[in-house]
N, C-alpha and C positions, 0 to 999 in steps of 0.2 A: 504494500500500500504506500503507494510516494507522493508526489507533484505529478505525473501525468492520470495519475488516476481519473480527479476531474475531467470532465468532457473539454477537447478544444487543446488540449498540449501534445509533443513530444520534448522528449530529452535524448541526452546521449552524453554520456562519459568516455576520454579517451585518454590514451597518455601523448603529449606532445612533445614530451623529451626535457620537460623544465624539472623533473626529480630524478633523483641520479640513482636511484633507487627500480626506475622504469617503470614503477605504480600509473595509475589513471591523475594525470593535473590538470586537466582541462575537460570543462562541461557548459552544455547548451541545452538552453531552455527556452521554444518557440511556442508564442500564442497564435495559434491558427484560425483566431475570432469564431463568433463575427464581431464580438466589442473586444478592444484594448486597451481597456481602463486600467488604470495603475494609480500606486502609493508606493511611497518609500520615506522609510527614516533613514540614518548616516551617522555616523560618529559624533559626539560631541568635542572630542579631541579637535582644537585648533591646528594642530598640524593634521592635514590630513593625504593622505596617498593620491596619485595619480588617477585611479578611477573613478574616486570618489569625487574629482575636483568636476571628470565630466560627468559623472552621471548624476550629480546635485543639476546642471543642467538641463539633462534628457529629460528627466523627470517633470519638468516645469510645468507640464502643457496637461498631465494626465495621462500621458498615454508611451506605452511602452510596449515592442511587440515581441523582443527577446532580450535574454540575460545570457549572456556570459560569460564564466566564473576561470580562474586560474588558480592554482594550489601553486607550489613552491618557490614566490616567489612576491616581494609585498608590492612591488612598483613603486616605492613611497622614496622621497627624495633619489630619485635617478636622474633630475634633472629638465629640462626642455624633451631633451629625448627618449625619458619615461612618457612623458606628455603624448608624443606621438605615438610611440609603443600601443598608447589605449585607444587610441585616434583610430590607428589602422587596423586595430582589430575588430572597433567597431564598424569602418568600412566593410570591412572582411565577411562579416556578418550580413551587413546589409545586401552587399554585392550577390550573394550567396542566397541569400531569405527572400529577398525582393524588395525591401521594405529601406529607408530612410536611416542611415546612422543615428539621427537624432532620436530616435527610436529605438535605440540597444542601451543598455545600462551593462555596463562593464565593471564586472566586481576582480579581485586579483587579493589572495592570500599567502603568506611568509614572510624572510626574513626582511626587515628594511634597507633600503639601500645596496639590494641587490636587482640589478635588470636583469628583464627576463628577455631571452632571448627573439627577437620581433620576426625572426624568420620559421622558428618554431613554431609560438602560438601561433601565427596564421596558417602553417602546414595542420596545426593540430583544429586550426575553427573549419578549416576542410576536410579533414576524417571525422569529426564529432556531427557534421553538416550531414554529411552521409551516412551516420551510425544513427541520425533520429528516428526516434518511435516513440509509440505509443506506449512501451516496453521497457523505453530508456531512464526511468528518476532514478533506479536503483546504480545504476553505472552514473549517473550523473552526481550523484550522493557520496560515491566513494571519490570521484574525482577533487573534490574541493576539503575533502580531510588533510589535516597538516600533522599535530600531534594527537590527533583523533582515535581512541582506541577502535571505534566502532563507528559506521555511520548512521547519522542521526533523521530516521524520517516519520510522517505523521499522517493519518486522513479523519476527519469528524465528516460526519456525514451529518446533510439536512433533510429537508424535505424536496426530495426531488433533485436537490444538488449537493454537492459536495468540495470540501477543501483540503486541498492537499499541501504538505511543507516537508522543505528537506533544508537541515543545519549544519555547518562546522563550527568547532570551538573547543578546545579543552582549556584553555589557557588565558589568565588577562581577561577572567569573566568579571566587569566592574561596570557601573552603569551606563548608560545612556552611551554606548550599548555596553556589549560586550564584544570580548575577540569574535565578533562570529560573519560568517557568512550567512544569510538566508532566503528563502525563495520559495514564495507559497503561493500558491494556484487555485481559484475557484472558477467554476464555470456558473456559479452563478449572475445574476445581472444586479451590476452592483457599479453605481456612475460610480467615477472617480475621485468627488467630493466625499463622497458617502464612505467609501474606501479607505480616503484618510483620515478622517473622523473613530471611522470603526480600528485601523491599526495603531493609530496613536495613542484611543484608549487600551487596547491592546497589551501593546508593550510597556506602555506604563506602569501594569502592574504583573507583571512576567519577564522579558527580558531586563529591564531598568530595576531591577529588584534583587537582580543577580549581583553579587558581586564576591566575587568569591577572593581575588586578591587584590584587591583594590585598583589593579594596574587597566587601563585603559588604551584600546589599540587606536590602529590611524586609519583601517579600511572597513568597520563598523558598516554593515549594509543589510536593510531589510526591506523586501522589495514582494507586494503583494502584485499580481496578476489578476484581472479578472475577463473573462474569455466570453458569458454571455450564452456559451452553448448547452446548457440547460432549457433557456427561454424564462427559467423564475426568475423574481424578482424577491428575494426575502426580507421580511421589516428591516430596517437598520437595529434592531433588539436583538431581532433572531441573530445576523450576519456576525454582529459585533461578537454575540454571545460564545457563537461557535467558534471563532477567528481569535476569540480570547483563551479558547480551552488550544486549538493548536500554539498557539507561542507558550503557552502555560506548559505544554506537554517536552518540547521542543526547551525550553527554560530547565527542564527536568531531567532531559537529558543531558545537556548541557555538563549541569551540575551534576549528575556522574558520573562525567566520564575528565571529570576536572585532573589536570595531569596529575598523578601519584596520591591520592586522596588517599584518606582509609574512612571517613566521615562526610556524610551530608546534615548539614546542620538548618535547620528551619526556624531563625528567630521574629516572635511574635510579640509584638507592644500592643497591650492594651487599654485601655481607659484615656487615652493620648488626650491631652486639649486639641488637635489638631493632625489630620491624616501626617502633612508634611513634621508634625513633632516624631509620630510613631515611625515615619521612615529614617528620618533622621537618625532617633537611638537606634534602630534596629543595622544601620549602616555602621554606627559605632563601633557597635560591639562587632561584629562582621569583618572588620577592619582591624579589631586588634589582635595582634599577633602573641602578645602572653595570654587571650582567651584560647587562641583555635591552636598553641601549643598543648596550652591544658587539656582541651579536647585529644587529640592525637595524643598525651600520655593518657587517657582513661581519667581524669582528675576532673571532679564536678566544681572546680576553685568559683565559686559566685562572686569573691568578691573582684574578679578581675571584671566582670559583665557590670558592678555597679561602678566602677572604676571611670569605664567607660561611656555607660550613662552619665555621669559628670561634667565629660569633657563638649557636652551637646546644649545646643540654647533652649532646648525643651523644655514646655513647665513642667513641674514635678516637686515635693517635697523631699530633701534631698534626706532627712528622716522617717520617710513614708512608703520605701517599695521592697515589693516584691517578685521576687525571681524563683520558678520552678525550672527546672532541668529532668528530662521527661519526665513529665509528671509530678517530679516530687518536688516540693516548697522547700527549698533549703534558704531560702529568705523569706523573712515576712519583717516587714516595720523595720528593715531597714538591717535587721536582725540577724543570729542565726538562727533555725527553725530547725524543719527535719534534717538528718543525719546524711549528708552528701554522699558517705558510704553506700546509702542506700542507694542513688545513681547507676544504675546498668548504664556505662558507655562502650559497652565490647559489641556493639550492635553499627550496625553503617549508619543508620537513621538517628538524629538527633534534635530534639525539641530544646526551643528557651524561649520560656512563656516572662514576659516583663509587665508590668501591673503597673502604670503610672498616677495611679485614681487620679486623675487632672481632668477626664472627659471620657468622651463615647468612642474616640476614635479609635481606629486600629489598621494596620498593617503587619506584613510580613514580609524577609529580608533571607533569601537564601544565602550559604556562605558554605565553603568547606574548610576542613581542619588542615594543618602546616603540619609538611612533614617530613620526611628527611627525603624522600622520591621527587617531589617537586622540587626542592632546591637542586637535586642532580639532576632533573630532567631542564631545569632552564638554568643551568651551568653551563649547558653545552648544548644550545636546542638547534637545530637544522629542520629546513622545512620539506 
């Protein structure tokens, strides 16, 4: 179940010769209408990559009729001639599709300030051109994996139609966005205002929620498709509703398959005066590195989570909270309470419930634990 699932696409994954490795790096994703409405969000990172600088562009109008994605290699500071690098391969596409350059969105994931080679990917947007089907999200999926143990895809079905997504990311999951690549597909009828209304609430509270080590990349791309070959039209409630469970799903893989984990940790603020207070702590603590050590030793240490509720402009009594670690209250009032001992962290899954009593708000703030595999996996990371 991938992105071509939806009525109206093919894909195809290939390798083009940019990973030394000879794996799949290059993938193509065509909307074969009859509408090509589009969204996309982008990095919040001020430096940002070569693709990204055109396809903040393409994107302008609404409308986008294929994506093309590259693995090993980021395009990001190569200069003027990065610049054309993405130029020509959105030629390449277009020449090839039929359709308008300004109409391709060009995504490119790895290391920075390595060029990819321009004779390559275009040899490779001509074998992936050729390899499209209806059959293709799964090779198009493994293409754009970098330190990916596994590749990441998703379908929710509606009434009569359906949405399809496919992710990369292990690494530098931090907000708005994360390291990731993505590319989700519906065939349902869904203009392109409506589109971005529906992914921006979206990711707000699924990808931008993620942050697993605070670090933020420079080619950040998430880019909805809608193809129309259904014929429905689904409320803006249903569309959102459903478009919200795929990035949610896709967030979740995401987070783990986070490089060298041994924990997913799910923190939850409640009673917030304000949504942005409870995201805020919940990014805190997510962020600090003597909590998610303590995690990865087994140790329920709470007072490193109020440490870090501290350090956040939230209201809150800074004598009034409390903190459970699955399930158990090892804080109340500020306090100790139950017996941390009590703490099962030998399990992957990990809750921290925070109690601000300041209001009704609430959020939640995924995160994983630090651990001695991630420091060696981006010691020496190759894409």
């Amino acid at each position: 179940m991938t992105i071509t699932h939806p009525a109206g696409f093919t894909a195809a994954g290939v390798a083009a010769g940019l990973k030394s490795t000879g794996a799949k790096d290059l993938a193509l994703v065509v909307n074969h209408g009859p509408t090509f409405d589009s969204a996309s969000v982008f990095t919040a990172n001020r430096c940002k990559a070569n693709p990204i600088l055109w396809s903040q562009e393409v994107v302008k109008d609404g409308t986008v009729k294929a994506v093309v994605l590259n693995s090993g290699g980021a395009n990001c500071y190569t200069g003027a001639d990065g610049f054309q690098t993405t130029h020509a391969v959105a030629e390449k596409v277009a020449d090839l599709v039929g359709i308008g350059a300004v109409d391709v969105v060009v995504c490119s994931t790895g290391l920075i300030g390595l060029a990819n080679d321009r004779d390559d990917l275009l040899a490779g947007v001509e074998s992936a051109y050729a390899a499209l089907s209806a059959d293709g999200g799964a090779s198009a999926a493994e293409a754009i994996m970098t330190t990916d143990s596994v590749a990441k895809n998703v379908v929710v079905e509606g009434a009569g139609w359906s949405i399809g997504g496919m992710a990369k990311g292990a690494g530098m999951l931090a907000p708005a966005l994360a390291t990731m690549l993505v590319v989700i597909t519906t065939d349902a009828v869904v203009p392109a205002a409506d589109l971005d209304a529906a992914l921006r609430a979206a990711t707000r509270v699924s990808f931008d929620r993620l942050d697993s080590d605070g670090c933020m990349s420079t080619n950040d791309t998430v880019t909805v498709l809608a193809s129309g070959a259904s014929g429905i039209t689904p409320t803006p409630e249903d569309f959102t509703a459903a478009l919200t469970q795929v990035c949610t799903d896709l967030a979740m893989q995401l987070l783990k398959d986070a490089e060298g984990a041994d924990h997913e940790i799910a923190i939850t603020t409640l009673n917030a005066a304000s949504e942005d207070d409870a995201v805020e702590v919940g990014r805190s603590v997510a962020r600090s590195n003597l909590f998610k050590a303590a995690v990865f030793g087994n140790d329920a240490n709470w007072g490193r989570v109020l440490a870090s509720i501290g350090t956040t402009q939230a209201a809150f009594d800074p004598a009034d909270l409390d903190v459970a670690m699955n399930g158990v209250w090892v804080c109340r009032n500020s306090t100790p309470a139950e017996d941390p001992a009590g703490v099962d962290l030998t399990g992957r899954e990990v809750t921290v419930t925070i109690d601000l009593k300041a209001g009704d708000a609430r959020a939640t703030v995924w995160t994983n634990d630090l651990t001695h595999a991630y420091v060696h996996e981006n010691s020496a990371y190759s894409s």
